[in-house]
C-alpha positions as CSV (number, residue, x, y, z in Angstrom):
1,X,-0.2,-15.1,1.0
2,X,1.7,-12.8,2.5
3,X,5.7,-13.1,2.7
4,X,7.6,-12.5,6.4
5,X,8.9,-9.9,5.0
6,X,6.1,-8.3,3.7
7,X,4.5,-8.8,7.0
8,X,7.3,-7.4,9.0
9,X,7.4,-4.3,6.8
10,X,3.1,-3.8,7.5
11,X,4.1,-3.6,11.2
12,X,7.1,-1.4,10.7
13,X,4.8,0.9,8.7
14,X,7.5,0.7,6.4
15,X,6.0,-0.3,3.0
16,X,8.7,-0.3,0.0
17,X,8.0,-0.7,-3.4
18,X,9.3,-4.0,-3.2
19,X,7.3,-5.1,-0.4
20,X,4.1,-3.7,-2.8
21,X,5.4,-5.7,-5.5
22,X,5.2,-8.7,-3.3
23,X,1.6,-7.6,-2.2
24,X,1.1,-8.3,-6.3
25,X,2.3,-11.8,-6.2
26,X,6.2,-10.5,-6.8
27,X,4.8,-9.6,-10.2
28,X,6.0,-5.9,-11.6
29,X,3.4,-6.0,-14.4
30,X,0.5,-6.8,-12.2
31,X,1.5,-3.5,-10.0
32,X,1.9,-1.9,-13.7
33,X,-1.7,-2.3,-14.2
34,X,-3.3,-1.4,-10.8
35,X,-1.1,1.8,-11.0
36,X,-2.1,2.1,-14.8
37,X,1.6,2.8,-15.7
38,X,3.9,0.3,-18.2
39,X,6.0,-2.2,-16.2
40,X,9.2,-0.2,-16.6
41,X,7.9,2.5,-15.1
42,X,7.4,0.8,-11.9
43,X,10.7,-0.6,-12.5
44,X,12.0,3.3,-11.9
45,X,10.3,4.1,-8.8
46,X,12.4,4.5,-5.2
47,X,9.3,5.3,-3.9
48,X,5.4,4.8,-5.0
49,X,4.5,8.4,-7.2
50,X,2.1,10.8,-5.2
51,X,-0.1,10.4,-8.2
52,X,-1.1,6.4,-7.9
53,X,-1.1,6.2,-4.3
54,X,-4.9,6.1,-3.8
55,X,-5.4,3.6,-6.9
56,X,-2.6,1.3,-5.2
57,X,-4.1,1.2,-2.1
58,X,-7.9,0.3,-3.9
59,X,-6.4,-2.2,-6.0
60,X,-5.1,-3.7,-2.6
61,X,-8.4,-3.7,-1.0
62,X,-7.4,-1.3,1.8
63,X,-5.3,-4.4,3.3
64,X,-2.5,-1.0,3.7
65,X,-2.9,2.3,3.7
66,X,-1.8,5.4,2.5
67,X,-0.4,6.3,5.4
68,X,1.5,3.0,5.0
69,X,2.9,3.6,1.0
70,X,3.4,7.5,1.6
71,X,3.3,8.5,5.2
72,X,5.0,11.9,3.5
73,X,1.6,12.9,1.8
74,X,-0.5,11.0,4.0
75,X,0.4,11.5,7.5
76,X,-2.2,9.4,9.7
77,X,-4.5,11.8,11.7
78,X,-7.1,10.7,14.3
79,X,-10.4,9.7,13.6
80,X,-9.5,9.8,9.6
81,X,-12.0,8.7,7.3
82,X,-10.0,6.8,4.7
83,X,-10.8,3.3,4.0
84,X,-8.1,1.4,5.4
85,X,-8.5,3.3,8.7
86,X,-12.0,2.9,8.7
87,X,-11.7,-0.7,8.3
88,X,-8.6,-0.8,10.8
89,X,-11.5,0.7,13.6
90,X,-14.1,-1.8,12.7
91,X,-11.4,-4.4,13.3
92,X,-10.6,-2.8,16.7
93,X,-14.2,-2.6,17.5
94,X,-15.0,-6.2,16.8
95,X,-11.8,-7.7,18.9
């Protein structure tokens, strides 16, 4: 379940890495291990590294995007193939 917050933040297309945290049941360690990094490193981060983006967003099941986590790197372009925008048209398509 997702927190207000959390929520808020998804519509904002601002995505901290708090809110990520609480994508990972509030739990440090279980972002640790999606990222494939020890617990204190996450515990560093300001922002999500370049580098464990993509794994982040898989381990989410495309519920956010890159875009979302690191619209710096991953500016959203039109008709882009990623997953989570793939799955955000099929959603359009079905409403």
């Amino acid at each position: 379940m997702l927190t207000l917050k959390v929520k808020y933040a998804l519509l904002s297309d601002m995505i901290t890495v708090e809110n990520i945290v609480d994508m990972f049941g509030g739990k440090k360690i279980s972002l640790a291990r999606a990222a494939n990094v020890k617990k204190q490193a996450v515990s560093q981060w300001k922002r999500i590294p370049a580098g464990r983006v993509l794994a982040i967003e898989a381990a989410l099941d495309h519920k956010i995007s890159r875009h979302q986590i690191r619209p710096d790197i991953y500016p959203k372009e039109e008709g882009c193939g990623c997953p989570s925008c793939s799955r955000e048209r099929e959603m359009k398509g079905a409403a």
